[in-house]
C-alpha positions in Angstrom: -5.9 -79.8 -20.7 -4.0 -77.0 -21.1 -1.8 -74.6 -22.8 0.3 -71.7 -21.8 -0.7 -68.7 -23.5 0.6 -65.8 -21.2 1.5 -63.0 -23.0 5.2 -61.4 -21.5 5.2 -57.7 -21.1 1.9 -56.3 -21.7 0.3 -58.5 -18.6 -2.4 -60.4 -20.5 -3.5 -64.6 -20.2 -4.8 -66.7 -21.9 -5.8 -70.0 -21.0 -2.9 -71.5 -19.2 -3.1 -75.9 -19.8 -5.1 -75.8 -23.5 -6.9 -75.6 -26.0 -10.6 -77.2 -25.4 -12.1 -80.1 -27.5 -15.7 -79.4 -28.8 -17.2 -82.6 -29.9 -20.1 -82.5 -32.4 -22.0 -85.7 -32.6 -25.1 -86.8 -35.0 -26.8 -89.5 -36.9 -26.7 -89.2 -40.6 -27.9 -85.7 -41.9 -28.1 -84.1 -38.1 -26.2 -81.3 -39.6 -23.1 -81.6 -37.2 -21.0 -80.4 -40.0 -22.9 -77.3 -41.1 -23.3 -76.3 -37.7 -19.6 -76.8 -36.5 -18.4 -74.1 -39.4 -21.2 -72.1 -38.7 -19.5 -71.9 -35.3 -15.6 -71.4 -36.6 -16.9 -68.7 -39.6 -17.9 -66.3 -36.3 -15.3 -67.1 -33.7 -11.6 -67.0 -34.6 -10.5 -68.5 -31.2 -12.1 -71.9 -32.9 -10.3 -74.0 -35.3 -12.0 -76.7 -37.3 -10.7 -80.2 -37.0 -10.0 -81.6 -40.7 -10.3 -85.5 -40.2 -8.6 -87.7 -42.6 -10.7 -90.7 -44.8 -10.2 -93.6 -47.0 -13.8 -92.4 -48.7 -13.9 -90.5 -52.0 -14.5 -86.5 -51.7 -18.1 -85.2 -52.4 -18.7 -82.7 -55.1 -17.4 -79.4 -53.9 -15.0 -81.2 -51.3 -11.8 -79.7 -50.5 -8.5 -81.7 -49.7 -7.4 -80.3 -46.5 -10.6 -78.0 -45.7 -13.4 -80.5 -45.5 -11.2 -83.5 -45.3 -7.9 -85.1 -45.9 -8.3 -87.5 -48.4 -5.9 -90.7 -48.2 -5.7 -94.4 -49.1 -7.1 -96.9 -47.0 -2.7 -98.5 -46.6 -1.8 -95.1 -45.8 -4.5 -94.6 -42.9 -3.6 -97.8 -41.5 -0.1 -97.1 -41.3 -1.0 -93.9 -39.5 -3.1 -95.6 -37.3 -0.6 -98.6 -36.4 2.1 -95.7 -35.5 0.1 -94.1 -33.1 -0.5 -90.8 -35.1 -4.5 -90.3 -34.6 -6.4 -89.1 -31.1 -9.4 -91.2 -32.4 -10.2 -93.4 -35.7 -12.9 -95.6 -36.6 -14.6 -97.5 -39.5 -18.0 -95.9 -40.7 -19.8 -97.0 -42.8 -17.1 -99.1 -44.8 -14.5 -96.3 -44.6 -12.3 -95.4 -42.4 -12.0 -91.5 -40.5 -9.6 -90.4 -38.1 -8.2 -87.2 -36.3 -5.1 -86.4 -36.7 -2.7 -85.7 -33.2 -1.4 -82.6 -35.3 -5.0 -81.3 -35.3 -4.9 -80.8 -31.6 -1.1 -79.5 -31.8 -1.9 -76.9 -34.1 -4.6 -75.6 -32.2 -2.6 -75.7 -29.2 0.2 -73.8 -30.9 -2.4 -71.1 -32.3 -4.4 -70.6 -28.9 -7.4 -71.7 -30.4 -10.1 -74.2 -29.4 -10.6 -77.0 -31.9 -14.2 -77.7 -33.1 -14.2 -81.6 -33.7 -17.2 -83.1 -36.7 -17.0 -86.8 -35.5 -19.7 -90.2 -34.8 -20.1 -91.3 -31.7 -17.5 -94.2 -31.8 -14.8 -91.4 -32.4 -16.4 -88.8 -29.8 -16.1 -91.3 -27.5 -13.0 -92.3 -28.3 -12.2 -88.6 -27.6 -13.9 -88.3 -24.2 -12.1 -91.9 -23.2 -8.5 -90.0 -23.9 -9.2 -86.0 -22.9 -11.5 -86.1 -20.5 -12.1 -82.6 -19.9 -13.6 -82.7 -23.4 -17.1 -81.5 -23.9 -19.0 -83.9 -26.5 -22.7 -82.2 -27.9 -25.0 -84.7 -29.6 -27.2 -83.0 -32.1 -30.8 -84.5 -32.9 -32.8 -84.3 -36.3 -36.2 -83.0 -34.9 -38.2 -85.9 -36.5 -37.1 -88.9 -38.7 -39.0 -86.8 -42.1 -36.6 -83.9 -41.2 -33.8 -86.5 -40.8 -34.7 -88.0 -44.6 -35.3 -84.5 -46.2 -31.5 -83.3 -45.0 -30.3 -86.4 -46.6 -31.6 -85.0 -49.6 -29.4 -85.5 -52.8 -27.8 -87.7 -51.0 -29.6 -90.6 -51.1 -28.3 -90.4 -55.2 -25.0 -91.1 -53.9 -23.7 -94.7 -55.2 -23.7 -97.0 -52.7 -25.7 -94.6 -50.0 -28.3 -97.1 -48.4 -31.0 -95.5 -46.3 -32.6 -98.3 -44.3 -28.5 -98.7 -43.2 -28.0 -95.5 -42.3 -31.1 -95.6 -40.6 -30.1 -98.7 -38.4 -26.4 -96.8 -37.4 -28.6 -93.9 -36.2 -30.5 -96.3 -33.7 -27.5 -97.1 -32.2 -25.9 -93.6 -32.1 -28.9 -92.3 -30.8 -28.8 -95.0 -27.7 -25.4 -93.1 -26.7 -26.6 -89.7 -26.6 -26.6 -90.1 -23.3 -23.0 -90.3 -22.6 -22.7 -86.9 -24.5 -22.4 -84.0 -22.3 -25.3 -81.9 -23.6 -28.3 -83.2 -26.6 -29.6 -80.2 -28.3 -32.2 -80.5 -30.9 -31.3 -79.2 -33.9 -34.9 -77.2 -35.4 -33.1 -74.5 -36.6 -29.5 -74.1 -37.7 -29.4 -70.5 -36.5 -30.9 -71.2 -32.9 -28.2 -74.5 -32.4 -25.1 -72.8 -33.4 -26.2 -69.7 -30.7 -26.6 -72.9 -28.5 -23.3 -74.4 -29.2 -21.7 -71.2 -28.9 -23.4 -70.7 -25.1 -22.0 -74.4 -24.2 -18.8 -73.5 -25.6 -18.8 -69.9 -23.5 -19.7 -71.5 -20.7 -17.0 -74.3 -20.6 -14.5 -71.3 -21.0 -14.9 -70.2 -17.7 -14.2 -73.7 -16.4 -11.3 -73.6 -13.6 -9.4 -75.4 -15.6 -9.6 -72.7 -18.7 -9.7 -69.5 -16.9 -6.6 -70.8 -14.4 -3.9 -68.8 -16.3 -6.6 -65.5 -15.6 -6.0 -66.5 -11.9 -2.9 -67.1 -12.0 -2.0 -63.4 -12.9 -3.9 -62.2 -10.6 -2.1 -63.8 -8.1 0.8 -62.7 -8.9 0.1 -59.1 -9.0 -1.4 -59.4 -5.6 1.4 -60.4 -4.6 4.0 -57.9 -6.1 1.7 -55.5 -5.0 2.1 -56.4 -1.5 5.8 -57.1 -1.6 6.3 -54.0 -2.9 4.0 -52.2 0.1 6.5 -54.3 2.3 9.5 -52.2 0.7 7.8 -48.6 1.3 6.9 -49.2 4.9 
């Protein structure tokens, strides 16, 4: 994946096929969410992904920052027309990402930070392989329950079922990238943030830093040619 980011004039690259994907994968109350804007709040190269959903917002949800809101006809018209990278039913609602999510990122130079399950992150890995998919663990099941918290008010939030989905999530953590236990919010985000430095010096991500280089090796020695 790629984009072309080199700058005309002033000699500076960027990454020269794309933006990366950044995955972030947990059961119920993991805290996937509160670390993945932990990560965009400090980094400016990172864009957060804002799925859309058939659920109702949460107190203090925002249409188009924590979510885009839609009917459940509308996200299955999107869906038959080809317009999301990954969808899937959690939970009895539906959540997808958006193709433009990717675009925009792209079109910004940014790397996009993506707050999905594991049938979606691995929907993701399936279609952009050079994605790189981080499941986060609770450190204990009563950690687990005590992030729930208020939630467990919510109409229609069942425990014991959220409980069962995390059994299977937690059986394809394996097929994640990297696992990283999740203790302290502080400490995971500094982890997440190594994995994602890391994956920026890729070949694949720092080949439009090569690239340049080449080329003024190059000129340099064709003009050396001229002056001899």
């Amino acid at each position: 994946m790629g984009i072309e980011t080199a700058k005309q004039g002033n000699g500076e690259t960027g990454k020269e096929k794309g933006g990366i994907l950044l995955v972030l994968s947990a059961p119920t109350g993991g805290g996937k969410t509160t670390i993945a804007h932990a990560l965009v709040a400090g980094d400016p190269s990172l864009r957060f992904s804002v799925s859309h959903t058939t659920r109702k917002p949460r107190p203090g949800e925002r249409e188009g920052v924590d979510y885009h809101f839609t009917t459940e006809d509308e996200f299955e018209r999107m869906a038959i027309a080809g317009e999301f990278l990954e969808w899937a039913r959690v939970h009895d609602h539906l959540y997808g990402t958006h193709r433009q999510e990717m675009k925009a990122a792209r079109a910004a130079c940014q790397d996009l930070v993506l707050d999905l399950d594991v049938q979606g992150g691995l929907q993701i890995k399936k279609s952009e392989p050079s994605a790189v998919l981080v499941f986060i663990l609770p450190p204990s099941l009563g950690d687990l329950l005590d992030r729930l918290g208020n939630r467990v008010e919510e109409p229609g939030f069942d425990v014991a079922r959220r409980l069962r989905t995390a059994l299977g999530e937690l059986e394809m953590a394996t097929s994640y990238d990297y696992n990283l236990l999740n203790e302290d919010v502080d400490t995971a985000v500094k982890q997440v943030r190594c994995i994602l430095e890391s994956t920026r010096l890729r070949p694949a991500e720092m080949g439009g830093r090569v690239a340049l280089l080449r080329r003024q090796i190059a000129a340099y020695l064709r003009s050396q040619d001229v002056h001899r």
